[in-house]
TIGU-985352 format. One line per 2 residues: number of its first residue (from 1); their letters; for each residue x, y, z of N, C-alpha, C. Coordinates in nm, 4 decimals. Atoms other than C-alpha are relative to their C-alpha. Example, Ala and Ser with C-alpha at 12.3 -4.5 7.8 and 13.67 -1.06 7.14 Angstrom:
BEGIN
1	AS	0.0890 -0.1190 0.0000 1.2300 -0.4500 0.7800 0.0900 0.1200 0.0000 | -0.0820 -0.1190 -0.0060 1.3670 -0.1060 0.7140 -0.0770 0.1090 0.0730
END
This chain:
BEGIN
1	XX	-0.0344 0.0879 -0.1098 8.1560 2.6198 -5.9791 -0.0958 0.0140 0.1187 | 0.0593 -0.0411 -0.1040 7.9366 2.7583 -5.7095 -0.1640 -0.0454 -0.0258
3	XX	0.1638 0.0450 0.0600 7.5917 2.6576 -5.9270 0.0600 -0.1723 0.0711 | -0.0353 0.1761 -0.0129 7.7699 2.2640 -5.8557 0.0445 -0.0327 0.1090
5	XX	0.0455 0.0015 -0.1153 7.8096 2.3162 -5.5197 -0.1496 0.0071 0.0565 | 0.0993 -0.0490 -0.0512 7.4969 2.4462 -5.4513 -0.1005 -0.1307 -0.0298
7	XX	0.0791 0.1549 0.0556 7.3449 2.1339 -5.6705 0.0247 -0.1187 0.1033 | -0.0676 0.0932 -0.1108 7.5414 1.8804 -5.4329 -0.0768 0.0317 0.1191
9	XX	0.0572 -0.0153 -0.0864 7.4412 2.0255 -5.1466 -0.1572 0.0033 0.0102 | 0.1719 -0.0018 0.0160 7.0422 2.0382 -5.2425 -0.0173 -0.1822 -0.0294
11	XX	-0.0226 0.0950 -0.0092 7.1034 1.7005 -5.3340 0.0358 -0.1292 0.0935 | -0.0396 0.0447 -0.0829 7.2661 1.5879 -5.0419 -0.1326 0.0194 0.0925
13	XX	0.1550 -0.0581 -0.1056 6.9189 1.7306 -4.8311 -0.0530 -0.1156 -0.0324 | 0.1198 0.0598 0.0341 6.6745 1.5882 -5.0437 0.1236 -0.1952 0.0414
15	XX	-0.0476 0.1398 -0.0160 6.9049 1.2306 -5.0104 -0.0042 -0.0307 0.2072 | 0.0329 -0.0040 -0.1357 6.9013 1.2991 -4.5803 -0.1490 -0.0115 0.0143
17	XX	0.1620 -0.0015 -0.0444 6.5206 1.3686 -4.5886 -0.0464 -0.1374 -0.0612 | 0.1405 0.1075 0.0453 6.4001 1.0615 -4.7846 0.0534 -0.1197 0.0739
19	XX	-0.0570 0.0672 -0.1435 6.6655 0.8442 -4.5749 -0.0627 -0.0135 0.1701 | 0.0530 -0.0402 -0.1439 6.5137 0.9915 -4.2827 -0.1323 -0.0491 0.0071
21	XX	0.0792 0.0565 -0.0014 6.2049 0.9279 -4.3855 -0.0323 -0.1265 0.0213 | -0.0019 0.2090 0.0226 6.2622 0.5393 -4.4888 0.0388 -0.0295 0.1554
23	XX	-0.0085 0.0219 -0.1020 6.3920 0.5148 -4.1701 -0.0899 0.0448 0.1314 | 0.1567 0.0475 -0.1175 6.1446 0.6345 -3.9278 -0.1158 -0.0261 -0.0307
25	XX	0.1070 0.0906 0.0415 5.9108 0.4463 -4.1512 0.0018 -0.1412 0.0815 | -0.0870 0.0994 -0.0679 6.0841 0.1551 -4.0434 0.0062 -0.0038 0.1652
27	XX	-0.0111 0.0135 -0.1352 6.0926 0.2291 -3.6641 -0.1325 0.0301 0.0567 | 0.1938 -0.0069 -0.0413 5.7127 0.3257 -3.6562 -0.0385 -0.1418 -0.0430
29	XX	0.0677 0.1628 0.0355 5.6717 -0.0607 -3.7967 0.0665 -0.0626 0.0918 | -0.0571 0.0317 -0.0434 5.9088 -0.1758 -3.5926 -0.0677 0.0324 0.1899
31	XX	0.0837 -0.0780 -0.1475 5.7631 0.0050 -3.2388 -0.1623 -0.0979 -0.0331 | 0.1244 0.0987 0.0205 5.4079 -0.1537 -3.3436 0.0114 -0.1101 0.0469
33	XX	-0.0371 0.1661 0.0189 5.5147 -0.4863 -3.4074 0.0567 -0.0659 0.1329 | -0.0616 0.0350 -0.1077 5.6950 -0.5037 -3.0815 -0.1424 0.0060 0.0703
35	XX	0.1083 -0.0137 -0.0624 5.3982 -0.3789 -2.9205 -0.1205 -0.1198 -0.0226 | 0.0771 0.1041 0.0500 5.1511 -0.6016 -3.0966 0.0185 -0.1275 0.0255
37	XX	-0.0581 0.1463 -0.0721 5.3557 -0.9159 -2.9842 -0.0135 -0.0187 0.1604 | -0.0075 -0.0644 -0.1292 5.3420 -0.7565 -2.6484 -0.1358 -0.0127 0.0968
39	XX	0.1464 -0.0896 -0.0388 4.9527 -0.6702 -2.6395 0.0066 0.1159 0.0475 | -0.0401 -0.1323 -0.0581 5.0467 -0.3506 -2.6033 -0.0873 0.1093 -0.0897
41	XX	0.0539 -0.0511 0.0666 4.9033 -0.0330 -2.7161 0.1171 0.1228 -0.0998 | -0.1283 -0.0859 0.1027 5.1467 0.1546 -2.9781 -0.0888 0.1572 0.0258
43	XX	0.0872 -0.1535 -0.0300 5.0350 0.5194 -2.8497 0.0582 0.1548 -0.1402 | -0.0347 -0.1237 0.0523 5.0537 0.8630 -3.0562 0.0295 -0.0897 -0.2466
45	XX	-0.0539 0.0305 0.1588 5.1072 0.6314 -3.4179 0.1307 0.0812 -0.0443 | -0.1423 -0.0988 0.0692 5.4672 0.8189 -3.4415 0.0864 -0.0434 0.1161
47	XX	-0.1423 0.0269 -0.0680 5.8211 0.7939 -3.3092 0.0564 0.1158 -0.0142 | -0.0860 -0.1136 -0.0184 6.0391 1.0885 -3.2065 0.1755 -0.0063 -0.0058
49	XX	-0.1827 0.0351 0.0166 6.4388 1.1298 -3.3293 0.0305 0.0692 0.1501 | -0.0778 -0.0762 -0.1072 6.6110 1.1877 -3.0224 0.1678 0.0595 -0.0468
51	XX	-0.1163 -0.0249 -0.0328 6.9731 1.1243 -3.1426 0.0137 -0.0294 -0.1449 | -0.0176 0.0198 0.1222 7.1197 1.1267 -3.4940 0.2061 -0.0406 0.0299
53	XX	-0.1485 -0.0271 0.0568 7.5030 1.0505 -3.5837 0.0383 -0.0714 -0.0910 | -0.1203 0.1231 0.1310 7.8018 0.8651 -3.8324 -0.0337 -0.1068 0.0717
55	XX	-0.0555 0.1135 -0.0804 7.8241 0.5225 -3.7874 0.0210 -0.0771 -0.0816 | -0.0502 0.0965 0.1194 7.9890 0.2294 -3.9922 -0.0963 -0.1321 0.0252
57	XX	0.0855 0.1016 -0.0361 7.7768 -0.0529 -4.0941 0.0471 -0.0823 0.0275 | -0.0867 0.1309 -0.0131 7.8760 -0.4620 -4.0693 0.0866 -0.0033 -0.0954
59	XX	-0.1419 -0.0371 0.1366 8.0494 -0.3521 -4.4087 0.0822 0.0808 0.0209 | -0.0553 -0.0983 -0.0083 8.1785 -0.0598 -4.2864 0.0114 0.0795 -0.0824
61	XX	0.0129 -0.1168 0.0919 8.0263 0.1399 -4.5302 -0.0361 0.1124 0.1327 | 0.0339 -0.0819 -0.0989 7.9613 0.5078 -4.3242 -0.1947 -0.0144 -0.0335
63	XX	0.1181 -0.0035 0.0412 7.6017 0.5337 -4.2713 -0.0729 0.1176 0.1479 | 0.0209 -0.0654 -0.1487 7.3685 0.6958 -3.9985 -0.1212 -0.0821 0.1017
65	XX	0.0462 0.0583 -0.1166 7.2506 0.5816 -3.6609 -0.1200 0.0817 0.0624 | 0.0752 -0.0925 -0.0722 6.8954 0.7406 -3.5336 -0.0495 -0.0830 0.1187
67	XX	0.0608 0.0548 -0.1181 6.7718 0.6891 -3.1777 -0.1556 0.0671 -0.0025 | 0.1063 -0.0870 -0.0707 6.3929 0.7383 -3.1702 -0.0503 -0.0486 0.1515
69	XX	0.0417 0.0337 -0.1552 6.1547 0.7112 -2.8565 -0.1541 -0.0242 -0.0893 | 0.0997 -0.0052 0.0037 5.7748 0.6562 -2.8377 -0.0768 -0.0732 0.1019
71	XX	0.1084 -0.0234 -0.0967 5.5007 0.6256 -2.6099 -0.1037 -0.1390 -0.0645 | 0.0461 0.0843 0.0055 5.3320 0.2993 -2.5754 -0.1430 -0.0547 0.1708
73	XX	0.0725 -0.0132 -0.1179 5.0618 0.1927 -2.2870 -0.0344 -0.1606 0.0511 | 0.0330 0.1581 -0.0761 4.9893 -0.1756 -2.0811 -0.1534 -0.0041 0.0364
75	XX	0.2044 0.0305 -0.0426 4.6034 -0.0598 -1.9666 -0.0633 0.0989 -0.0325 | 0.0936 -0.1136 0.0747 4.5070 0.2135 -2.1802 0.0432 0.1204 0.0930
77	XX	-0.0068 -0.1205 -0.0776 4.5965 0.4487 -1.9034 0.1422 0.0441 0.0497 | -0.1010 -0.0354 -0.0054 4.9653 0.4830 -1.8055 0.1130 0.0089 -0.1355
79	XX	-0.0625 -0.0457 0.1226 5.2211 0.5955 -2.0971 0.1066 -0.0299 0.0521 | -0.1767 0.0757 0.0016 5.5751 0.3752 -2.1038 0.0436 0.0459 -0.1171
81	XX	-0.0563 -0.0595 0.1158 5.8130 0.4820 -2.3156 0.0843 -0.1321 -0.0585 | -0.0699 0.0668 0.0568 6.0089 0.2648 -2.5736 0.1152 0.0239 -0.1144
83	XX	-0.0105 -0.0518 0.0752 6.2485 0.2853 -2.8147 0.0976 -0.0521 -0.1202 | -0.0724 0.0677 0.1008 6.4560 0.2230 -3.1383 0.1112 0.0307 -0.0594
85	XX	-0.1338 -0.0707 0.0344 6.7662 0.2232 -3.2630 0.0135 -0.0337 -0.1477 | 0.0084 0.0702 0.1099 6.7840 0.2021 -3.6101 0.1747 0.0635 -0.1276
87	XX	-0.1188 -0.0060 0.0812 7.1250 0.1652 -3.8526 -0.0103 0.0160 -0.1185 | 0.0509 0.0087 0.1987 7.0931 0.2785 -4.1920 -0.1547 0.0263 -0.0239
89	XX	0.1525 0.0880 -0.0035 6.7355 0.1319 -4.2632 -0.0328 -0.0995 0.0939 | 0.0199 0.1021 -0.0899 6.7796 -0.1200 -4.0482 0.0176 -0.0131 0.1449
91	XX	0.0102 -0.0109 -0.2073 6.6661 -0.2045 -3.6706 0.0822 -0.0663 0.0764 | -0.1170 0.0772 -0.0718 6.9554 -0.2532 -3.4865 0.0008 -0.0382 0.1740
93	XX	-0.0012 0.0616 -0.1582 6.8154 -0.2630 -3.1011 -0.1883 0.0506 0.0032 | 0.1681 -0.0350 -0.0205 6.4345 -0.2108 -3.0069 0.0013 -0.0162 0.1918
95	XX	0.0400 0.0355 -0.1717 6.3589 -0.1785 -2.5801 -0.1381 0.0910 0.0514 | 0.1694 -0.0342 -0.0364 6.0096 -0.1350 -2.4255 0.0291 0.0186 0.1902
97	XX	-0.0003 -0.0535 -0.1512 6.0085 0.0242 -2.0728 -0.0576 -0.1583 0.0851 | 0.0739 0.1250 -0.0929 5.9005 -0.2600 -1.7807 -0.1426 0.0080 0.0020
99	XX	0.1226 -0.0641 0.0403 5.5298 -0.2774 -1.8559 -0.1174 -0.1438 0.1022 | 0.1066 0.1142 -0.0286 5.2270 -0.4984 -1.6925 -0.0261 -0.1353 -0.1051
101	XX	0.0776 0.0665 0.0814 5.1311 -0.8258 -1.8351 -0.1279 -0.0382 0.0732 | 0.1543 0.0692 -0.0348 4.7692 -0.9289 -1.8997 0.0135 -0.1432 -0.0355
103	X	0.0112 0.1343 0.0601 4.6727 -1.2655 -1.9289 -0.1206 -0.0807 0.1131
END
């Protein structure tokens, strides 16, 4: 019994880490793309988890909710922060600090 725990639980990891992964795959495309619509500069190529928890989807299956952040720029020289909220796999809010426009 304790070998089939131990399986579950190694199981359960490796199923958090590749989740985790897919998902701040997903919020590093997502952070870009905002930016890129923006003319913005997507800084550092990465996103940082701030906040993890439960949360039920529009099905109300349980799933999990990560908040990242990341560092974006308006003239190459000041660093705004932005960030993403993403449900599951999917991007459920995106916000970009108040930033300069060029034009």
């Amino acid at each position: 019994m304790p070998e089939l725990l131990t399986v579950l639980l190694m199981a359960a990891v490796v199923w958090l880490w590749y989740d985790s992964m897919r998902a701040r795959e997903r919020a590093v495309q997502a952070g870009k793309q905002a930016c890129g619509r923006n003319g913005l500069q997507f800084l550092d190529d990465t996103v940082q988890i701030v906040k993890l928890w439960p949360a039920r989807d529009p099905n109300g299956r349980l799933t999990l909710r990560r908040t990242y952040r990341f560092e974006f720029s308006d003239d190459g020289a000041r660093r705004r922060e932005g960030g993403v909220v993403m449900l599951g796999a999917q991007v459920e809010s995106l916000h970009l600090d108040p930033f300069l426009m060029h034009g």
